[in-house]
C-alpha positions, 0 to 999 in steps of 0.5 A: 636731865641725864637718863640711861642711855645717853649720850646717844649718837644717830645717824641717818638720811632726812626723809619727809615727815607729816609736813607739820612742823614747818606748815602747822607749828612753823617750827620745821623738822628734820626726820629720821627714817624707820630704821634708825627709830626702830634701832633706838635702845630700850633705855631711850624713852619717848619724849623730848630730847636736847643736844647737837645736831649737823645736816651733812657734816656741815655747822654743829647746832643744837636741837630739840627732838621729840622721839614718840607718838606726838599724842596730840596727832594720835600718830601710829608710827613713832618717830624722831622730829629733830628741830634744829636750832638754826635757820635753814634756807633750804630744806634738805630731804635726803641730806645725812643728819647727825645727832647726839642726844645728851639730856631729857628735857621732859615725857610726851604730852598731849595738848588741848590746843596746838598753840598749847603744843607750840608754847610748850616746844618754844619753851623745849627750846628756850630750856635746851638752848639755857642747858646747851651753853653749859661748858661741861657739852662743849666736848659734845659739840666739837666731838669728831662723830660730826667730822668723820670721813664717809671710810668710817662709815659701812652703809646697811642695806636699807640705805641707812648710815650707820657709824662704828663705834671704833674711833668715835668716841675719842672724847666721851666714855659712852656712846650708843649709836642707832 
């Protein structure tokens, strides 16, 4: 469950994925840009995550998220496809997501099916939901990373949000951010 690495905090704009997670698999997404997938440590290995998430510093959710190839697509660009566990009204493309990754649930696999694919991310989110409710991520959810003011924050120039470490990690004794 816990690897090198982790907890790992991003941050970062929503930008548009291949559109399959709410169309195909009705199971949506919200993606991060290149940047921050290219600003993952080395420690972090494809697969699929659980933790915490929030779209513009807004309601703290837990989520699921896939960082890889999604070998049953055959992507070229590895990618970071959060599914948060909540249902959203809107879609929210350019809102500031805000995640922190706290345990691996398992590697990538490819699937024979895509009904093979969406049991397996159902069963992603039945077990990050079960190891989300252990009081010991409690400190996670409510850590101020998903509160901090925009004066915390320096923006590169590629638009992408980053977070200083300084101040963030009042509640946690490590923390790597994208």
């Amino acid at each position: 469950m816990f690897q090198a690495g982790l907890p790992h905090f991003a941050v970062g704009p929503i930008v548009k994925g291949f559109g399959r997670g709410s169309r195909e698999l009705r199971i949506p997404t919200a993606n991060y840009p290149d940047e921050v997938v290219q600003n993952l440590p080395k420690e972090i290995a494809t697969g699929v995550y659980c933790g915490f998430a929030s779209v513009n510093k807004e309601e703290v959710h837990k989520m699921v998220m896939s960082i890889g190839w999604n070998p049953f697509y055959e992507n070229s660009q590895k990618t970071m496809e959060t599914h948060i566990m909540h249902n959203f009204q809107d879609d929210f493309y350019g809102a500031e997501l805000r995640v922190v990754m706290l345990g691996y649930l398992r590697p990538e696999k490819k699937f024979n099916s895509v009904d093979d694919l969406i049991a397996e991310i159902r069963a992603d989110i039945d077990a990050a939901d079960a190891l989300l409710n252990d009081s010991k991520f409690s400190v996670y959810r409510t850590n101020c990373f998903f509160t901090e003011d925009d004066n915390d924050q320096q923006k590169s120039t590629e638009g992408v949000q980053k977070t200083r470490r300084r101040g963030l990690c009042n509640h946690v004794e490590s923390c790597i951010l994208s």
